[in-house]
LOLO-827170 format. One record per residue: x, y, z of N, C-alpha, C in turn; residue in three letters. Coordinates in steps of 0.05 Angstrom, whole numbers, plus 5000, padded with zeros to 4 digits. Layout:
BEGIN
XYZXYZXYZala;...
# end
This chain:
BEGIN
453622190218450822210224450122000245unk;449222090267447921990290445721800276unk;444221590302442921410298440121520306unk;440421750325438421950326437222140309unk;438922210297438822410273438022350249unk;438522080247436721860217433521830227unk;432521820249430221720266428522030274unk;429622090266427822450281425722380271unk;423622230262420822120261419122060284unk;420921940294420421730327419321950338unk;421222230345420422430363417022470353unk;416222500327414122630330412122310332unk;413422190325411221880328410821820364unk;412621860376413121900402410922110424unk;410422300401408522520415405322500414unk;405722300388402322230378401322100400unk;403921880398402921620414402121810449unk;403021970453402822100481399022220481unk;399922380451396622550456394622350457unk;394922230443392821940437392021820462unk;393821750476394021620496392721840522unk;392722040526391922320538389622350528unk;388822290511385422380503384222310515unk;384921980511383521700518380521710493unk;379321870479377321800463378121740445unk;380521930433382121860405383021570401unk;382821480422383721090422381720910419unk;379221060410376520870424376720800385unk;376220510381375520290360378420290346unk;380620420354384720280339385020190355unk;384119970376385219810391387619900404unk;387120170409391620200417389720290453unk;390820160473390320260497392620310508unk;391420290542394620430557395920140558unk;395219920555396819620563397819590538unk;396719680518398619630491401319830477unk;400720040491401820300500404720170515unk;403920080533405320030553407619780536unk;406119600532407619330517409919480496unk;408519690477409719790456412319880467unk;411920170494414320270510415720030512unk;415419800527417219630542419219460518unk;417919450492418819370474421319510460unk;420419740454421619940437423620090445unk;423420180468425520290482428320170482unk;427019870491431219710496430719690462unk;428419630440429919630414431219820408unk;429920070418432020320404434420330415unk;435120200443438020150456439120020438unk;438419750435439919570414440719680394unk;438419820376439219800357441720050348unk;440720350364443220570366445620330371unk;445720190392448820010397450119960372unk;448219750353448019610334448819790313unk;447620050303448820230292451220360289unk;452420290314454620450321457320180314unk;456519900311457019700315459519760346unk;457819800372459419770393458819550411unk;460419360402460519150420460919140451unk;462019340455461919320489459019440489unk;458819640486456419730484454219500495unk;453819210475451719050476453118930493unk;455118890504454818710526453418850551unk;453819170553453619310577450419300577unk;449019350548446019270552445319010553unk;446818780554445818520553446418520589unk;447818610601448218610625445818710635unk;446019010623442519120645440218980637unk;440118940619437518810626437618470624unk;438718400632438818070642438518130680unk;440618410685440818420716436418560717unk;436018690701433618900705431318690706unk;431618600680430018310680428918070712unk;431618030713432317800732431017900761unk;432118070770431718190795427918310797unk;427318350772424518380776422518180785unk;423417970766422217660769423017570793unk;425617550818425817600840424417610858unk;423417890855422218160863419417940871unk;417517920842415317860840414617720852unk;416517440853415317210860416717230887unk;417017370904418217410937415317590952unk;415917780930414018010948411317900949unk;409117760930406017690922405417990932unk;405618200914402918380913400818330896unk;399018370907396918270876395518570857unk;395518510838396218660817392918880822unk;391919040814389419210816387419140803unk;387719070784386018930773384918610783unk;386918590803386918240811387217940792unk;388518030782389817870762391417600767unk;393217760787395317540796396517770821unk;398817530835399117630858403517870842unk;403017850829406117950817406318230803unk;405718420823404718750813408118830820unk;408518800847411018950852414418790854unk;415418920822415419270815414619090784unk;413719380781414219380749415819260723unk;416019060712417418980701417919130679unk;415919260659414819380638417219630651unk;416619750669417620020671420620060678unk;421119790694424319760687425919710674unk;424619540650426519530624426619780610unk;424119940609424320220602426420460608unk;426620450635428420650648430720500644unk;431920260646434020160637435420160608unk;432920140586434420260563434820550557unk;433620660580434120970566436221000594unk;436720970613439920960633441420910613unk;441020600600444120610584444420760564unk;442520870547442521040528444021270526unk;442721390561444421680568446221720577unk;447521400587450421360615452021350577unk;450721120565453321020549454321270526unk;451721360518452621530494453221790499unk;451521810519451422180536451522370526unk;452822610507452722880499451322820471unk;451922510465450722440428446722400433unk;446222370460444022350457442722550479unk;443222790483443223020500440423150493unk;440123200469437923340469435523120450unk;435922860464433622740459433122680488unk;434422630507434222590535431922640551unk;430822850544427322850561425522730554unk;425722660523424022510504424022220511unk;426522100514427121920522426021850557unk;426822050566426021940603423021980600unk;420922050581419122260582417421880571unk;417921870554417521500538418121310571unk;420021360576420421120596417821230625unk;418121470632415121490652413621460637unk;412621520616408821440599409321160602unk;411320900598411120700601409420600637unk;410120720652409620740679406320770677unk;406821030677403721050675402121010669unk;402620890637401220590622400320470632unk;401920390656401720090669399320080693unk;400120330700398320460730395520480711unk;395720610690392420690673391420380663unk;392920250661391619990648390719780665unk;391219890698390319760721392719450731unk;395119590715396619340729398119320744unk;398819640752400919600772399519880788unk;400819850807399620200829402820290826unk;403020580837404720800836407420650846unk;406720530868409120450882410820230870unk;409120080851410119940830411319990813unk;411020200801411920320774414820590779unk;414620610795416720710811419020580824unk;419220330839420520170848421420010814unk;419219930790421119860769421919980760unk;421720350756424320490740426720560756unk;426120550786428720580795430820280788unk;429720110794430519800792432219840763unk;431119890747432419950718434020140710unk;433820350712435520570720438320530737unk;438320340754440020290773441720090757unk;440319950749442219670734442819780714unk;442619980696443920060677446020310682unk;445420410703447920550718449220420728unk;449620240737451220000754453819870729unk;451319800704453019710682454219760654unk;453320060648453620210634456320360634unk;457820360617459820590619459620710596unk;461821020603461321130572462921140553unk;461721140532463221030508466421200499unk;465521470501468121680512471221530524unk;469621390544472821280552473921500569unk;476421480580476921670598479021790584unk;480621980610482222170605484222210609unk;487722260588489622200601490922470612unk;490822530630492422820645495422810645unk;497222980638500223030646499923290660unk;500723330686501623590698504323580699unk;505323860709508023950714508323860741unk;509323760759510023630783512423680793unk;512923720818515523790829518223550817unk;519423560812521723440802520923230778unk;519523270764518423070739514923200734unk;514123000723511423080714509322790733unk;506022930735503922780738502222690724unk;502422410718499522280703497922160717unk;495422230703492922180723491522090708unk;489621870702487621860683484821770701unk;482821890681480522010700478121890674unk;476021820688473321780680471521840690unk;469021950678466422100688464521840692unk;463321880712460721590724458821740718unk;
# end
């Protein structure tokens, strides 16, 4: 039994949190907005990375997510303090990119690079969580489009960069002119 398959709750806790958030009136006096929305995504997402890892007890696994997001992390904070965009609300000058939205797309990259066919048909749900985290961010006035875009690619990228999949590769023997061919092969 999958770590997905114990959790089939999330999916529909996952959808509330969407309509709710889509109303916008259904939110008025539970304190839940799009910045808390957003906090929650940025949170939950690498937890549910960890913790599927953690489930599975795959240690490479957590190193490959301790990798993306230390690289997803790091390179944002980079980012921030190089670029000074100032945020929409005017807050501070550290809008671009998204920090929130790249740890997002980074735990669900490694989710889908590392585990891949085991988490197949949660996959839209998942990329679907990591944009509402985006948009969170854009609705709660802290980042603009170009922000929230530049941090899921940022994340997405570092968890493709460091992610492999857990599958492992493949050992081939062909028939070959005077002996045989081995080849061994892995999917990126």
């Amino acid at each position: 039994m999958t770590f997905f398959n114990t959790h089939i709750k999330h999916r529909s806790g996952l959808a509330a949190l969407a309509w709710a958030l889509a109303s916008g009136s259904a939110c008025a006096g539970t304190g839940l907005t799009w910045a808390n929305a957003s906090d929650m995504l940025a949170l939950g997402l690498p937890a549910l990375a960890a913790g599927s890892t953690w489930a599975k007890s795959d240690l490479e696994g957590f190193k490959q997510l301790n990798w993306t997001m230390a690289t997803t992390v790091g390179a944002a904070e980079v980012l921030k303090t190089s670029v000074h965009s100032m945020r929409p609300d005017g807050s501070d000058n550290k809008s671009f990119p998204s920090a929130h939205t790249a740890v997002a797309f980074a735990a669900v990259r490694y989710m889908d690079k590392r585990y891949g066919a085991e988490v197949a048909e949660y996959r839209p749900l998942l990329y679907a969580a990591a944009a509402l985290t985006g948009v969170a961010r854009v609705e709660a006035d802290k980042h603009h489009w170009r922000d929230v875009v530049a941090g899921g690619a940022l994340g997405w990228g570092a968890a493709h960069y460091w992610s492999q999949p857990i599958q492992g590769g493949q050992l081939s023997v062909l028939p070959a002119a005077g002996g045989l061919a081995v080849a061994w092969g892995r999917a990126w």
